[in-house]
C-alpha positions as CSV (number, residue, x, y, z in Angstrom):
1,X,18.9,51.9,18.7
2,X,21.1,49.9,21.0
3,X,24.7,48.3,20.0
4,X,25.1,45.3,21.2
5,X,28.8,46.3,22.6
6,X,27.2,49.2,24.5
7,X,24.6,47.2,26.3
8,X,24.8,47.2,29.9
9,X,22.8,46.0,32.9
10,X,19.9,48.2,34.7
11,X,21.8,50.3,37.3
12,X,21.2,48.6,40.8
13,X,20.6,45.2,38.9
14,X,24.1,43.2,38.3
15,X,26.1,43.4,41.6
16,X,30.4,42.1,41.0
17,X,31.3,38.8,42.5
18,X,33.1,39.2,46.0
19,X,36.7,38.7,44.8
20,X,38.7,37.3,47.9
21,X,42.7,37.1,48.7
22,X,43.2,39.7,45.6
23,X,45.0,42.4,47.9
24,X,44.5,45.1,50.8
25,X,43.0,47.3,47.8
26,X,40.4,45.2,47.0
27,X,38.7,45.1,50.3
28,X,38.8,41.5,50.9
29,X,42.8,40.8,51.3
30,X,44.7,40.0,54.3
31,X,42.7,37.0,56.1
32,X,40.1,37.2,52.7
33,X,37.1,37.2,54.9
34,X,38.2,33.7,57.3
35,X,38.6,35.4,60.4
36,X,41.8,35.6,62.4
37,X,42.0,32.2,63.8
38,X,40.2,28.7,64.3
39,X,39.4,26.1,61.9
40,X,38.2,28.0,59.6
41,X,40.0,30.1,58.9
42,X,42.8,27.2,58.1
43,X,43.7,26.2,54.9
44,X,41.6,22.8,53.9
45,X,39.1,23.3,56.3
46,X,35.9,21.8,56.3
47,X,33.4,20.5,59.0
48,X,30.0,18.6,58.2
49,X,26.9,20.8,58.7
50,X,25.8,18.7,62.3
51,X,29.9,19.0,63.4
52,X,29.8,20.0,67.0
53,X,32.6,20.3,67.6
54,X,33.7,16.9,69.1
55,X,29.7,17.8,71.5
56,X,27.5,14.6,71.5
57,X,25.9,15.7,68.2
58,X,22.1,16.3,68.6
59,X,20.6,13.0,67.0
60,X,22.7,10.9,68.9
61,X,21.5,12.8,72.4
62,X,17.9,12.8,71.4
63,X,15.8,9.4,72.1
64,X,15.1,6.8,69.8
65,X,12.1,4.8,69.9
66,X,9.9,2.8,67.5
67,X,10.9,0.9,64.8
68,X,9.7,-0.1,61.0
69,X,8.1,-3.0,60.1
70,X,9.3,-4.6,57.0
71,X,6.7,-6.8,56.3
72,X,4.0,-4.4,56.8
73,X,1.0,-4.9,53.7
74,X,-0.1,-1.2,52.4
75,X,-3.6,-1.8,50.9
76,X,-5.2,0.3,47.9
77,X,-8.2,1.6,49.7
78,X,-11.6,2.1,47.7
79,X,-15.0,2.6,48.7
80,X,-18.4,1.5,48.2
81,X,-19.5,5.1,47.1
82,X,-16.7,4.9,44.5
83,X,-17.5,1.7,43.0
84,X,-21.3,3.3,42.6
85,X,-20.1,6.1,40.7
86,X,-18.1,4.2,38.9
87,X,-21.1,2.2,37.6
88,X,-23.3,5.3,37.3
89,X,-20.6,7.4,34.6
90,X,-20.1,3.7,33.1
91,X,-15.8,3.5,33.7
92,X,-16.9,0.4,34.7
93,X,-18.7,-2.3,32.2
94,X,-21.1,-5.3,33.9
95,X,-21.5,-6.6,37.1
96,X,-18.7,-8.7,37.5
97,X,-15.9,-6.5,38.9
98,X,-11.8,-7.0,39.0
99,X,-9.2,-5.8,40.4
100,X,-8.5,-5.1,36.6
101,X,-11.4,-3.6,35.7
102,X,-11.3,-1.4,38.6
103,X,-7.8,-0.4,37.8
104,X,-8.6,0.4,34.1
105,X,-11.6,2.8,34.9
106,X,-8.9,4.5,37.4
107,X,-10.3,3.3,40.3
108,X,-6.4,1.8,41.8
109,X,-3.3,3.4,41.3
110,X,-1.6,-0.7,40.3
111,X,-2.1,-3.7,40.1
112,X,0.9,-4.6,42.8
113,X,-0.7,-3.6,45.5
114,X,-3.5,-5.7,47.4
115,X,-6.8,-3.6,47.3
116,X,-9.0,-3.3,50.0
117,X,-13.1,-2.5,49.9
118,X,-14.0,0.2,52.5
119,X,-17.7,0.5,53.2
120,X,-18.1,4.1,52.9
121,X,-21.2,5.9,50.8
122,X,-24.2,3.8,49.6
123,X,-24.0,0.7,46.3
124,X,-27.2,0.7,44.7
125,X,-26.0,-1.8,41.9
126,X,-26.1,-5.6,42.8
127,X,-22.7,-6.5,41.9
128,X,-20.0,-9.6,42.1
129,X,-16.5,-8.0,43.1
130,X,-13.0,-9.6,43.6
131,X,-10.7,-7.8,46.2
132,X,-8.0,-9.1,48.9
133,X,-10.4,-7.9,51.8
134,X,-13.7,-6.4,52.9
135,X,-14.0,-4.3,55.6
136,X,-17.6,-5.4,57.4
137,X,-20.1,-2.9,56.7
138,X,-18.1,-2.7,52.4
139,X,-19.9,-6.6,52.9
140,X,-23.2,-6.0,54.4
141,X,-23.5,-3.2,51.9
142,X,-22.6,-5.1,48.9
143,X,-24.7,-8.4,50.2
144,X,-27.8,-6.6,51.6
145,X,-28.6,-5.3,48.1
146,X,-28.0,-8.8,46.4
147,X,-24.3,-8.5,45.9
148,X,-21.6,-10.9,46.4
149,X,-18.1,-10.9,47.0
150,X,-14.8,-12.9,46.4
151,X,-12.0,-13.0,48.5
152,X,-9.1,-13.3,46.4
């Protein structure tokens, strides 16, 4: 049985912390592991991890080119084939389809976000569905098996 005031760690397991400055006996006194000179070794010193020491610092030497466009529209993206499947394991109820309905049966991640109808896998279902656009073959699908659609 062990006492708690006995207990130790595994041999090899706990290593000391590196005590610098402490004196010549411990190992680590004189310059305390800085070196003999530079910055630093200096007392306060610091320099920022991309410091170059006064060297045109690497991202403003490198090129820049492109840019961001602010008013760029990111569209939810859903396909036909979805929408079927959709219909087939009944997350979606009736004909008539929303951009709330499809967001409900887990179909777009929010409401926020315009969604977009991709025309990708087969729609068996004649169905009336709202969405901000239609890619061209998501409408011939949808219409060329008596399907509508709504721009909204």
């Amino acid at each position: 049985m062990d006492i708690l005031s006995n207990l130790t760690y595994a041999k090899g397991s706990h290593k000391n912390k590196k005590r610098v400055g402490r004196g010549e006996g411990s190992g680590h006194g004189g310059n305390a592991t800085n070196g003999m000179n530079g910055q630093l070794s200096r007392s306060g010193s610091k320099h920022r991890a991309w410091f170059e020491g006064g060297q045109m610092p690497l991202q403003r030497r490198i090129p820049k080119f492109g840019f961001t466009n602010i008013f760029k529209v990111y569209s939810q993206v859903l396909n036909v084939g979805d929408i079927q499947r959709a219909l087939e394991e009944e997350k979606i109820k009736g004909s008539e389809i929303t951009i709330e309905a499809l967001y409900k049966a887990g179909l777009v991640s929010t409401l926020r976000k315009p969604v977009k109808i991709l025309g990708n896998g087969e729609i068996k279902s004649k169905i009336k569905i709202d969405a901000h656009a239609f890619s061209t073959s998501a409408k011939d699908k949808i219409e060329a098996v008596g399907g509508s659609i709504n721009k909204i």
